[in-house]
C-alpha positions, 0 to 999 in steps of 0.5 A: 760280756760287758763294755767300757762305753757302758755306764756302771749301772748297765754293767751291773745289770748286765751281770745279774741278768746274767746270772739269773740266766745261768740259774735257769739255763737251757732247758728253762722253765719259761714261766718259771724264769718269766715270774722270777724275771718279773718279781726282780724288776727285770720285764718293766725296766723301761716302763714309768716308775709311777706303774710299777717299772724300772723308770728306764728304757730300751737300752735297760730292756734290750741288756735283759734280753741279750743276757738271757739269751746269752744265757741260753734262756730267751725270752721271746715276749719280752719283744712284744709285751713290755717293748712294743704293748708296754711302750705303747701304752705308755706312751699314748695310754689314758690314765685308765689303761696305764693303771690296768695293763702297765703293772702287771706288764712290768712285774709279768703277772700279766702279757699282751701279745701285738697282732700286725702281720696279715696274710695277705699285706705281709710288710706292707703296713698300708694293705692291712685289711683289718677294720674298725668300725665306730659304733655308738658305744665303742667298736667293732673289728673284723679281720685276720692276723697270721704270726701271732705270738704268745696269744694263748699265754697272754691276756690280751692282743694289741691289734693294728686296725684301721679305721675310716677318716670322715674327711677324705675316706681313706683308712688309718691305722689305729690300736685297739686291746682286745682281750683273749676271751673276748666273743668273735676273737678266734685264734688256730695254732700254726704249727712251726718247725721251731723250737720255742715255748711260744706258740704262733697263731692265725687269729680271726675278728669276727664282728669282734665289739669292744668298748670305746675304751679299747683304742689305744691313743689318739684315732688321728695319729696314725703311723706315729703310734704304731712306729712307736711300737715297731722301734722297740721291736727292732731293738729288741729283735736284735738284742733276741739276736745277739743273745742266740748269737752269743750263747752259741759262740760260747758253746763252740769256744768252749768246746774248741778248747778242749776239744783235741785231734791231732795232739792239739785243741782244735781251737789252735787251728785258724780254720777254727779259731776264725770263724769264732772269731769273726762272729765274735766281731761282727756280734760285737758291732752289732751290739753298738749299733743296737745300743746306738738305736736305743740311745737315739730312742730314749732320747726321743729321737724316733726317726734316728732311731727308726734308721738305727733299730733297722740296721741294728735288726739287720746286722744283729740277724746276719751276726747271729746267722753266721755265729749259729753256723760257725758253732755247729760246724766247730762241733761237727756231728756233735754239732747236730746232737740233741745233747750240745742243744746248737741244731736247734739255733739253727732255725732259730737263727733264721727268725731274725731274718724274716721277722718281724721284717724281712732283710730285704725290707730293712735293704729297701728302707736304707735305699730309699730312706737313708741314701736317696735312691729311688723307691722300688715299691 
């Protein structure tokens, strides 16, 4: 599905994304795509050419996601590993950390997975518990994260700390690359009612030391640094989205057209045919907003893109949402089958809402942020 406001090039990438979906297809082999994705250049199209990459950006990226996903073949860390750990890195890594993490994370021999949310702070950033500690020769972090992805397959963890400023004794957040086997960084399973090759885990920093090479960026600049991972990763939320939202509308097209009762395929009847329909609209606007954020971050405007990942997350999820619902119920008891595979979107669907901030939380940004209304929280 390409669009005349795209320029040649992303139509052309587009469609071999695309195909290598389609290749692979549901029921994929998630390595298997993730190496094949990786030796075609597809999972470093927005990092630095000099490292390996693409030398493009989240508009680049976010095509490969959504074309997978429309696929049938998502890849989930591709939210995480190039968007938000590739992006950071960088943009604040030193010279040292882009030669050791940037390669491989651009041609998927290698991962890193983000550890933000913790149990007791949720969307709330500035509660963050996890601590670092400066010691004579690099760090020392405790703490605890919950719903983290991937940390089993990747080698690393970007975690969101905070560290103590000297001057006025409040905390700052700060990011630090703590390897998987590192001593005192402990992870537990959760066990989810989703159907994804990723997993999700507690992870526990008991008196974890790293070396002082391990924070990422500059130790005062805060916020900047972590929202310069949190746009892509709302980019990328709904390009994950639109993509589910596709592939599941696609499935209930082609089932509508052949599908017949009454002498007639379904699809010609309008209490059919509209719903699909309006998923496809609402999926459509979608993708222009999210291509609006990824202009608006590539150009380096991060507080315009900051106000248009947000609403492209948002519409992107309720798009997405709607289109999974409108499939299984075009299929009816089919819909419910093993066999057509649109059940299992059903909560699948639902992540987009909740992460990796909840609509609630966008409604309350564009409230405050965006129309002025006073702050609710």
């Amino acid at each position: 599905m390409s669009t005349d406001i795209e320029p040649r090039e992303h139509t052309e990438l587009r469609a071999a994304v695309s195909a290598l979906g389609r290749r692979h297809g549901p029921g994929f082999d998630r390595a298997a795509l993730w190496a094949e994705a990786g030796k075609l250049g597809y999972l470093g199209v927005n990092l630095p050419e000099e490292y390996g990459g693409g030398g493009g950006g989240m508009a680049e990226l976010s095509i490969v996601l959504e074309e997978a996903g429309a696929a049938g073949a998502p890849l989930l860390m591709m939210v995480v590993s190039p968007a938000i750990c590739g992006t950071v890195i960088s943009r604040f890594g030193t010279d040292a950390q882009k030669e050791a993490w940037l390669p491989g994370l651009a041609d998927g021999s290698r991962t890193m997975a983000f550890g933000i949310t913790e149990p007791d702070a949720g969307s709330n950033s500035h509660r963050i518990t996890t601590t670092a500690t400066r010691t004579e020769d690099g760090w020392v972090l405790d703490g605890r994260k919950v719903f983290v992805s991937g940390v089993d397959i990747a080698d690393a963890t970007l975690i969101v700390g905070r560290t103590s400023d000297a001057r006025t004794g409040s905390l700052k957040a700060c990011l630090f690359i703590v390897p998987r086997d590192t001593p005192g960084f402990g992870r537990r399973h959760i066990e989810m009612e989703l159907d994804a090759d990723e997993k999700q885990f507690e992870l526990t920093l008991d008196e974890v030391h790293l070396p002082a090479d391990a924070l990422v960026g500059d130790e005062d600049a805060g916020l900047l640094q972590l929202f310069a991972g949190l746009n892509p990763e709302r980019i990328m939320t709904a390009a994950f989205a639109i993509g589910m939202g596709r592939y599941a509308l696609g499935r209930a097209v082609a089932y509508a057209k052949e599908r017949q009762v009454w002498k007639a395929p379904i699809g010609a009847h309008q209490a059919i045919a509209h719903p699909l329909a309006q998923s496809h609209i609402e999926l459509e606007l979608a993708r222009l907003m999210m291509q609006k954020a990824a202009k608006l971050y590539d150009a380096g405007d991060d507080a315009g893109a900051g106000e248009a990942a947000n609403m492209a997350k948002y519409a992107a999820a309720e798009a997405c949402v709607k289109a999974v619902d409108a499939a299984v119920h075009t299929l009816g008891g089919n819909g419910l089958t093993k066999e057509f595979g649109l059940a299992r979107l059903v909560t699948a669907s639902r992540v987009a809402r909740i992460a990796p901030v909840s609509r609630e939380m966008i409604l309350n940004f564009v409230s405050a942020h965006t129309l002025g209304l006073p702050k609710s929280y």
